[in-house]
PDB file of the backbone (N, CA, C, O) and the ligand in Angstrom, with CONECT records:
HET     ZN  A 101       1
ATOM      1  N   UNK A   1      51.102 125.544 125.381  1.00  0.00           N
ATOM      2  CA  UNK A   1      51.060 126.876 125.964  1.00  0.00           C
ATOM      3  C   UNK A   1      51.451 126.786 127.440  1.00  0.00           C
ATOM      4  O   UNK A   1      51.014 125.912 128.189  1.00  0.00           O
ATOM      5  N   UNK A   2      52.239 127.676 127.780  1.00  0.00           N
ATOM      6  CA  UNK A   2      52.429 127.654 129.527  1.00  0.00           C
ATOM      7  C   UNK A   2      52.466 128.968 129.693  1.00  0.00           C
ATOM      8  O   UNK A   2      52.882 129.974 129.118  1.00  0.00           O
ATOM      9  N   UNK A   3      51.642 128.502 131.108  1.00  0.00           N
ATOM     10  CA  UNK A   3      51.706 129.669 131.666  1.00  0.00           C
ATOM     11  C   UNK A   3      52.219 129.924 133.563  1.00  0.00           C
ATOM     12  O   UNK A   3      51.680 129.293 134.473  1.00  0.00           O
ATOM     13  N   UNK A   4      53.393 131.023 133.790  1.00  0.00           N
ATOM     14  CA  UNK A   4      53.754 130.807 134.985  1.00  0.00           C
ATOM     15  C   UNK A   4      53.273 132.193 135.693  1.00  0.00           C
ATOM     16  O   UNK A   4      53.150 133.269 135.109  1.00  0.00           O
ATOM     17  N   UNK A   5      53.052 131.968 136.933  1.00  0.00           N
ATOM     18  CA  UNK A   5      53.433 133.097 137.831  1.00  0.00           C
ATOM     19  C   UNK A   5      54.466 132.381 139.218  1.00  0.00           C
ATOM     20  O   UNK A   5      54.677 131.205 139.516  1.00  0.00           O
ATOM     21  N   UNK A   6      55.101 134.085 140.041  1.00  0.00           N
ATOM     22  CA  UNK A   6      55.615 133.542 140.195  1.00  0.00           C
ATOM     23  C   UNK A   6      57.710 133.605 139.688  1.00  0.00           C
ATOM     24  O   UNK A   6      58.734 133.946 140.278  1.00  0.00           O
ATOM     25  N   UNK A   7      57.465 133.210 138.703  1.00  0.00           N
ATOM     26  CA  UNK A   7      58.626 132.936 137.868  1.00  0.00           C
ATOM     27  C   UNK A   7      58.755 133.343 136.347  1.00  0.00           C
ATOM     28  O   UNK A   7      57.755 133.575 135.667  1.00  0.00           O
ATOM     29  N   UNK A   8      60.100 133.419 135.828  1.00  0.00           N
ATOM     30  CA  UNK A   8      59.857 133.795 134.179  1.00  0.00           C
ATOM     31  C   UNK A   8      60.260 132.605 133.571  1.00  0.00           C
ATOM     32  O   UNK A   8      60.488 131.671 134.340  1.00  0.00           O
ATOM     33  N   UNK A   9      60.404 132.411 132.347  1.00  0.00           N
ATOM     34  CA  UNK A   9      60.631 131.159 131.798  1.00  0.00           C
ATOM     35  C   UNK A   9      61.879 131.945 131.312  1.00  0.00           C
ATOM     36  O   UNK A   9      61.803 133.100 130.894  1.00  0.00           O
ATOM     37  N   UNK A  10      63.463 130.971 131.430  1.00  0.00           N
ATOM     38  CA  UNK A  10      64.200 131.608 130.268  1.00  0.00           C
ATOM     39  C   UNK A  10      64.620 131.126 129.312  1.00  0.00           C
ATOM     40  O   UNK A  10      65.345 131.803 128.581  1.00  0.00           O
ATOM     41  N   UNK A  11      64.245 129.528 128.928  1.00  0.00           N
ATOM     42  CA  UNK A  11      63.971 128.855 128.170  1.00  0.00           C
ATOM     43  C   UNK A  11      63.841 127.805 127.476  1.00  0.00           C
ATOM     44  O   UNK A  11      64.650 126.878 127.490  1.00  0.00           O
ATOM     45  N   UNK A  12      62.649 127.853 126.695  1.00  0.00           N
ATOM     46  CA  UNK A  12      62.044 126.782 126.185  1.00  0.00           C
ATOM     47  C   UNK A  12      61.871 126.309 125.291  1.00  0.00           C
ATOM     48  O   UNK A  12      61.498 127.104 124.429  1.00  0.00           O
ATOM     49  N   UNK A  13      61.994 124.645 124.752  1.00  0.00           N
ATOM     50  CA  UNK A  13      61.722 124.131 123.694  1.00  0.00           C
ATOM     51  C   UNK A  13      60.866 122.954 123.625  1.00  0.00           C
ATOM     52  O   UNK A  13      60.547 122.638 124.771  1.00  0.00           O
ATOM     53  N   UNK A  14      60.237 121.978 122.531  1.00  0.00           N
ATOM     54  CA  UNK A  14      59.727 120.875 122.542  1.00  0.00           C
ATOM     55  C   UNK A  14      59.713 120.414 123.973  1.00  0.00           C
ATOM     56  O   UNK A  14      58.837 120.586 124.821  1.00  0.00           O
ATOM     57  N   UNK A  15      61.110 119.661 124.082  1.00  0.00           N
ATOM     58  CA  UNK A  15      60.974 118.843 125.481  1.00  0.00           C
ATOM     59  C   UNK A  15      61.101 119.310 126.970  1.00  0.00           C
ATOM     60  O   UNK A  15      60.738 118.605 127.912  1.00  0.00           O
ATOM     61  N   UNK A  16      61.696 120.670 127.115  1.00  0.00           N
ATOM     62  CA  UNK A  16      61.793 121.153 128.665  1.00  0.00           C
ATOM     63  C   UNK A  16      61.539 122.826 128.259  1.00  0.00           C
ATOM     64  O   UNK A  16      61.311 123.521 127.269  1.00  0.00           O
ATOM     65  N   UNK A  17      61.700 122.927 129.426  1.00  0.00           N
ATOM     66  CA  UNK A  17      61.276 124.482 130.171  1.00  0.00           C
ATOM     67  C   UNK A  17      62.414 124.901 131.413  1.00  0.00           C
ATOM     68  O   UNK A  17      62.711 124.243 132.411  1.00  0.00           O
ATOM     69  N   UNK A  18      62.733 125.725 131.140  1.00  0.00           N
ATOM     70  CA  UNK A  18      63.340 126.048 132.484  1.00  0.00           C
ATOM     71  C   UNK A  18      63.285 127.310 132.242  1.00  0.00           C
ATOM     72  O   UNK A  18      63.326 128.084 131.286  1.00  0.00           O
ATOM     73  N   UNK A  19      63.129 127.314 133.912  1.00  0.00           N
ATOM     74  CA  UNK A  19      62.489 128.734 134.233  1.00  0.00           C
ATOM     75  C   UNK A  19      63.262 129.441 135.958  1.00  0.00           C
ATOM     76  O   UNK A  19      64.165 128.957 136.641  1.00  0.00           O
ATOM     77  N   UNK A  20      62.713 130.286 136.103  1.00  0.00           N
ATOM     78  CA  UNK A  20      63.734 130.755 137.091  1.00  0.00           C
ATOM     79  C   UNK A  20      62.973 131.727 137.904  1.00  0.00           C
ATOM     80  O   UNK A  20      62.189 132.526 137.390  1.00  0.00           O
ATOM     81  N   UNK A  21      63.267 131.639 139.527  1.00  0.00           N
ATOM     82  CA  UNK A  21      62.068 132.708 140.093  1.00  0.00           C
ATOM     83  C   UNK A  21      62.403 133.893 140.059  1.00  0.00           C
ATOM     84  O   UNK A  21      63.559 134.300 139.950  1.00  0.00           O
ATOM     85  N   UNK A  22      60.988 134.833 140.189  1.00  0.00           N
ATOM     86  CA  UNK A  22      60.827 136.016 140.140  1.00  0.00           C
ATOM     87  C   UNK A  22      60.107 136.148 141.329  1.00  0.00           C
ATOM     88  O   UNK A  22      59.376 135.259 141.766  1.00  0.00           O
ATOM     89  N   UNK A  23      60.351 137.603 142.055  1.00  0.00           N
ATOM     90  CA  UNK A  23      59.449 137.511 143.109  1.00  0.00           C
ATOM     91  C   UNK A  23      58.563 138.297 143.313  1.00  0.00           C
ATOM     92  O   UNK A  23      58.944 139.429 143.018  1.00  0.00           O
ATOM     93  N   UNK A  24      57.617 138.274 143.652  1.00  0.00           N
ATOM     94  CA  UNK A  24      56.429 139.305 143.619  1.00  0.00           C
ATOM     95  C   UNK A  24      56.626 140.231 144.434  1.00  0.00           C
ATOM     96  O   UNK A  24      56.295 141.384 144.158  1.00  0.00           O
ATOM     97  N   UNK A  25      57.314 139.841 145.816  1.00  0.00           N
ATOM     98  CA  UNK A  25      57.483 140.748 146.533  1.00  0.00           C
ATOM     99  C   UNK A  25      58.610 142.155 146.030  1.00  0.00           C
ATOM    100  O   UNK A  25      58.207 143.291 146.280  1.00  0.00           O
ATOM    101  N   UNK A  26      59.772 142.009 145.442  1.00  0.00           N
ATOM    102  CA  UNK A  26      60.764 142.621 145.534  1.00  0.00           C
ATOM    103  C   UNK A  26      61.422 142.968 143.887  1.00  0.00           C
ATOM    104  O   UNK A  26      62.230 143.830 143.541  1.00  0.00           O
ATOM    105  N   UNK A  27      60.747 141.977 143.131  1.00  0.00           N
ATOM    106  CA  UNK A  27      60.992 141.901 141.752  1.00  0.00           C
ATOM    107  C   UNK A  27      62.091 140.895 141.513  1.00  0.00           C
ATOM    108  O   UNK A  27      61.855 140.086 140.615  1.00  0.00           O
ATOM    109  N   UNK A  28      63.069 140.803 142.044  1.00  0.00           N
ATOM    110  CA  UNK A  28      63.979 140.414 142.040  1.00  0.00           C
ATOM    111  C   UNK A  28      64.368 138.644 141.459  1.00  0.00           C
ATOM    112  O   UNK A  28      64.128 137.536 141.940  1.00  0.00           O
ATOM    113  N   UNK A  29      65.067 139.117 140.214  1.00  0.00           N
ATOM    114  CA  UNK A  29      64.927 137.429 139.281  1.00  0.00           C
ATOM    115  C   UNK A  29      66.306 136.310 139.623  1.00  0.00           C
ATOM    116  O   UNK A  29      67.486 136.325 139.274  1.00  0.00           O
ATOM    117  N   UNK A  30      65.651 135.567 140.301  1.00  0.00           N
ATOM    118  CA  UNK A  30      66.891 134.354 140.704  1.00  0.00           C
ATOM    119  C   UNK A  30      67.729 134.102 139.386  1.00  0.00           C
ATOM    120  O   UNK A  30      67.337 133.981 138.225  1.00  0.00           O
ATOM    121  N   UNK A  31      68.994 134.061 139.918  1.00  0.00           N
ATOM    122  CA  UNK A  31      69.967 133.359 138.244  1.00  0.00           C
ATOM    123  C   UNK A  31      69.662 131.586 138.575  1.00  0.00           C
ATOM    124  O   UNK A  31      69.646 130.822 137.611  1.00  0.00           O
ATOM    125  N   UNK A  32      69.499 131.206 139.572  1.00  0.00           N
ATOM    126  CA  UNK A  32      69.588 129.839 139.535  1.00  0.00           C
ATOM    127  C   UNK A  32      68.444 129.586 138.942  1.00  0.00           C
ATOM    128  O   UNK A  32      67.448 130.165 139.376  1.00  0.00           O
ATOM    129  N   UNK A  33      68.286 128.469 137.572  1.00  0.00           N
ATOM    130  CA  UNK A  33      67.216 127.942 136.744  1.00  0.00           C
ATOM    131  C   UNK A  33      66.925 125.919 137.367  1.00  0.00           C
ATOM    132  O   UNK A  33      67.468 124.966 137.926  1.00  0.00           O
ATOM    133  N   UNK A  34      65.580 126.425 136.657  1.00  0.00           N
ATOM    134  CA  UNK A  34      65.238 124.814 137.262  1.00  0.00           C
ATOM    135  C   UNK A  34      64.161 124.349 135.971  1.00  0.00           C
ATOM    136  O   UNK A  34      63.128 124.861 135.542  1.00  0.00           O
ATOM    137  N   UNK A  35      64.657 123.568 135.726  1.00  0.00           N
ATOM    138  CA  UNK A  35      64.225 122.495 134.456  1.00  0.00           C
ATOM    139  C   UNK A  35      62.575 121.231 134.764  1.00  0.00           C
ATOM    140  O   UNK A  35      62.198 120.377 135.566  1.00  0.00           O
ATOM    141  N   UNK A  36      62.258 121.703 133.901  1.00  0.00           N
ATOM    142  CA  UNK A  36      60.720 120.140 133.923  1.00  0.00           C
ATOM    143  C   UNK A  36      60.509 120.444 132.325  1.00  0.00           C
ATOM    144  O   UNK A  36      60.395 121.369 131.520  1.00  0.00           O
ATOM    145  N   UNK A  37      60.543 118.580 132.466  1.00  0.00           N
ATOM    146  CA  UNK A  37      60.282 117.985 130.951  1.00  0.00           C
ATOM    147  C   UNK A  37      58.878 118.420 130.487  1.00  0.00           C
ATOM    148  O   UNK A  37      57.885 118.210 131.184  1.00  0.00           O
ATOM    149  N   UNK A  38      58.825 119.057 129.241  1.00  0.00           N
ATOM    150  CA  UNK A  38      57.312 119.653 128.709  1.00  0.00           C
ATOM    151  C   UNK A  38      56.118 118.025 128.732  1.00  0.00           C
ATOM    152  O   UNK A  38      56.082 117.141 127.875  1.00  0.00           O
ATOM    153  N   UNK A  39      55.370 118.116 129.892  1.00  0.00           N
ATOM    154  CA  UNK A  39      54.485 117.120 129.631  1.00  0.00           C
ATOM    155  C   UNK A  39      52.877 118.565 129.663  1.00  0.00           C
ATOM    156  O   UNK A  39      52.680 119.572 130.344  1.00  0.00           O
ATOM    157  N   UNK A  40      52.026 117.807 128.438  1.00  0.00           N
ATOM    158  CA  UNK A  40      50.745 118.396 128.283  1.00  0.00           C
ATOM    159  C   UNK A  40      49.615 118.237 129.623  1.00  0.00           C
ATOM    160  O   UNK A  40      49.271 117.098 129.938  1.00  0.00           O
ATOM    161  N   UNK A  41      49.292 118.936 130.068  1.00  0.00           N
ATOM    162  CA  UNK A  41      48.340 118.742 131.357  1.00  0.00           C
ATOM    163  C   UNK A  41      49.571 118.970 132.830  1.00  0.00           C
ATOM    164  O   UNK A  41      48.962 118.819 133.890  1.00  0.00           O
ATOM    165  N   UNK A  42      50.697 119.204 132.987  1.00  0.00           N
ATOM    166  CA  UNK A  42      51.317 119.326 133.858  1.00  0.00           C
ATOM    167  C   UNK A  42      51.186 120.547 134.693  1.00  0.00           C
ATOM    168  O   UNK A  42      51.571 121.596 134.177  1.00  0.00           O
ATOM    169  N   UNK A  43      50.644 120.588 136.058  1.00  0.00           N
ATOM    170  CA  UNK A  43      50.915 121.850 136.835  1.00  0.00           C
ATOM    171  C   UNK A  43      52.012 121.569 137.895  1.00  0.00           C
ATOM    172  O   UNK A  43      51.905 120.711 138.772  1.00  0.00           O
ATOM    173  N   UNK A  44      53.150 122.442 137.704  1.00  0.00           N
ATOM    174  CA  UNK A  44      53.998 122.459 138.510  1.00  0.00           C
ATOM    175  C   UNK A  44      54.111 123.488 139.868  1.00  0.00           C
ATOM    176  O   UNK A  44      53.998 124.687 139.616  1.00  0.00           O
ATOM    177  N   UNK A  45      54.260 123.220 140.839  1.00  0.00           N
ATOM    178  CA  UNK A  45      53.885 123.763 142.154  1.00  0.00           C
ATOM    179  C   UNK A  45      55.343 124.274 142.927  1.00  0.00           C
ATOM    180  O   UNK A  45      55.605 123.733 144.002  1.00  0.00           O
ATOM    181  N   UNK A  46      55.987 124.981 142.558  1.00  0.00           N
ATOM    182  CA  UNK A  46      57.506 124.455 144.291  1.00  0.00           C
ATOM    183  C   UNK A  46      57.129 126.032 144.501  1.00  0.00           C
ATOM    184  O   UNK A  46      56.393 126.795 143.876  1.00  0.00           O
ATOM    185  N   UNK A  47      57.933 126.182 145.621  1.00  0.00           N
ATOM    186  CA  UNK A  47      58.091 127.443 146.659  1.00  0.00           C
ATOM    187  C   UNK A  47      59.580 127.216 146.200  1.00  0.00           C
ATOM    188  O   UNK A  47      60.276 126.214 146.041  1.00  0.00           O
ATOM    189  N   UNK A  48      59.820 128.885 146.021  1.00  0.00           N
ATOM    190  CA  UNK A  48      61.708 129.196 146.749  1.00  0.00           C
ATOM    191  C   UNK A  48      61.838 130.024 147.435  1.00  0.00           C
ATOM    192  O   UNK A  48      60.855 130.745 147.606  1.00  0.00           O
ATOM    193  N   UNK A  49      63.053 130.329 148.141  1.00  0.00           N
ATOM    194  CA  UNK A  49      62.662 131.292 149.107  1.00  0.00           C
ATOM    195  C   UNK A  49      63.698 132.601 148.145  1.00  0.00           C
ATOM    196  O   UNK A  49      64.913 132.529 148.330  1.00  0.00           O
ATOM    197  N   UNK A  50      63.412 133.213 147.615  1.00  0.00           N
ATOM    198  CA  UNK A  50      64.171 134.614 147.706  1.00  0.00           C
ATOM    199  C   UNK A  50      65.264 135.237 148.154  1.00  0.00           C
ATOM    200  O   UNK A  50      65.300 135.798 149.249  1.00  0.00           O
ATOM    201  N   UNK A  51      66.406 135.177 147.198  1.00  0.00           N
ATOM    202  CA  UNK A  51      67.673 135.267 147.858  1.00  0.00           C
ATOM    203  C   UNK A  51      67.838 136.871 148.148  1.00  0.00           C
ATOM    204  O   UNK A  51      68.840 137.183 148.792  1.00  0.00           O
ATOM    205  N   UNK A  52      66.955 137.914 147.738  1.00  0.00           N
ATOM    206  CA  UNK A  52      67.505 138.770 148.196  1.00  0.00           C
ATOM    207  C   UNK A  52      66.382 139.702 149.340  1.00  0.00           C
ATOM    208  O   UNK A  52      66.695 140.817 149.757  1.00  0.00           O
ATOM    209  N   UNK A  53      65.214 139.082 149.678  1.00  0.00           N
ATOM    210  CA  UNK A  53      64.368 139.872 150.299  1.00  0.00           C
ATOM    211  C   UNK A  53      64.317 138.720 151.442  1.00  0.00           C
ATOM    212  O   UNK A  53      64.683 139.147 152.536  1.00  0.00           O
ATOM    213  N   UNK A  54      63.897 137.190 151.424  1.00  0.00           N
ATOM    214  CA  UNK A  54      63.529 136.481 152.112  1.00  0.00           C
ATOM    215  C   UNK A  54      62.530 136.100 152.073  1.00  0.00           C
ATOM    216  O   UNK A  54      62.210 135.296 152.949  1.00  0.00           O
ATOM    217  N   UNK A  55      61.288 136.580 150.781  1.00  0.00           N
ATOM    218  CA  UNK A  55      59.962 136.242 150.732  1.00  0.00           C
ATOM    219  C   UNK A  55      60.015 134.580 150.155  1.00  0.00           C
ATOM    220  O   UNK A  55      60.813 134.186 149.304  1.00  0.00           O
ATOM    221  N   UNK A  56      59.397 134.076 150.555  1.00  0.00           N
ATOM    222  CA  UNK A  56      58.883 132.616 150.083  1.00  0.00           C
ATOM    223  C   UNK A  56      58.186 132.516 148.791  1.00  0.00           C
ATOM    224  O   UNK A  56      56.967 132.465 148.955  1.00  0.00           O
ATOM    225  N   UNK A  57      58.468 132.482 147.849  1.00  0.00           N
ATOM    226  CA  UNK A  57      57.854 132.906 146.547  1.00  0.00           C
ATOM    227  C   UNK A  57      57.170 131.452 145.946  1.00  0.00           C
ATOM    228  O   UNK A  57      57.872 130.600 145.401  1.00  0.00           O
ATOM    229  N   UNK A  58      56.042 131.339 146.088  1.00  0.00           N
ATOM    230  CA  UNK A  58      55.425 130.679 145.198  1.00  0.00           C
ATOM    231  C   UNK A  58      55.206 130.280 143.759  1.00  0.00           C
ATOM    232  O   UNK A  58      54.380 131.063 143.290  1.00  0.00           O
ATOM    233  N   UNK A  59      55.547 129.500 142.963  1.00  0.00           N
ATOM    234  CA  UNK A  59      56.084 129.456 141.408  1.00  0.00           C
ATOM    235  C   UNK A  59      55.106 128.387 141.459  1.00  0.00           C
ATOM    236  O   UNK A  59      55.227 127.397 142.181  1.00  0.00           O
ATOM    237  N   UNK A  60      53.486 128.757 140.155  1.00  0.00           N
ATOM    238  CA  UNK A  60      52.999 127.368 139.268  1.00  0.00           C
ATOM    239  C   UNK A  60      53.468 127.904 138.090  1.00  0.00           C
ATOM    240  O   UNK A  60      53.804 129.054 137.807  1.00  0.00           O
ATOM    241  N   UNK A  61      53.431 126.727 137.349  1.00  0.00           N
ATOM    242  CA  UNK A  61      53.543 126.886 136.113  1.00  0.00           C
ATOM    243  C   UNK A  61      52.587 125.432 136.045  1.00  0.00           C
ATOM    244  O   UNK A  61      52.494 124.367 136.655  1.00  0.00           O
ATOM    245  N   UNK A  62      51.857 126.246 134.706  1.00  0.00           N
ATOM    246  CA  UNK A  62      51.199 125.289 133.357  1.00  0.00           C
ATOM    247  C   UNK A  62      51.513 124.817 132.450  1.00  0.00           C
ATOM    248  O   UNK A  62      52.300 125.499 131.794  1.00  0.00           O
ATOM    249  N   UNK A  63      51.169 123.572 131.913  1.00  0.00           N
ATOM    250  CA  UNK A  63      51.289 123.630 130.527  1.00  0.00           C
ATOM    251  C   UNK A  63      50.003 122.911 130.189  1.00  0.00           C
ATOM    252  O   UNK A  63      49.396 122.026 130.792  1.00  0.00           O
ATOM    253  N   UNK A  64      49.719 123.641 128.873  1.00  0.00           N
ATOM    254  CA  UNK A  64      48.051 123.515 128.431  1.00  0.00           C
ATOM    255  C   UNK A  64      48.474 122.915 126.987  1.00  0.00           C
ATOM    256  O   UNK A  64      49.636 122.951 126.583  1.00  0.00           O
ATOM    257  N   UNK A  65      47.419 122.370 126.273  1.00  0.00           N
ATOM    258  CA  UNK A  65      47.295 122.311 124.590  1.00  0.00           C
ATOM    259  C   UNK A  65      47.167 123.769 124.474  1.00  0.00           C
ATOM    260  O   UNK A  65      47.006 124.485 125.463  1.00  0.00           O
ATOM    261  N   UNK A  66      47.258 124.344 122.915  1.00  0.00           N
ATOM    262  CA  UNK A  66      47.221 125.566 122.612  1.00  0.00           C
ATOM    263  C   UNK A  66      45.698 125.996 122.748  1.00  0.00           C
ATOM    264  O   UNK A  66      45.360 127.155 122.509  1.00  0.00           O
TER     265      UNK A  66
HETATM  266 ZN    ZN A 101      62.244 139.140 146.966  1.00  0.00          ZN2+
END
């Protein structure tokens, strides 16, 4: 199970995820995607900055057992 904020996932299978930011501030969904291999117990942490407002957008994503 994962779960992001932050960002949407656009997609996923068995071994990866890639996902792409969204921003809280402005809505606005990055086309550039960024990939991590599905490991169980993984919290992923990065900042991007927002190509069309300038907000610094914070992206975790989870991945849990079901
Ligand atoms: Zn924005």
């Amino acid at each position: 199970m994962v779960t992001i904020s932050g960002g949407v996932i656009s997609k996923q299978n068995n071994t990866s995820i890639t996902y792409r930011l969204k921003c809280e501030k402005c809505g606005h969904e990055d086309e550039s995607e960024s990939t991590v291999t599905v490991t169980v117990g993984l919290t992923e942490v990065t900042s991007k900055k927002c190509p069309n407002c300038g907000n610094r957008q914070i992206i975790k994503m989870k991945i849990s057992m079901n």
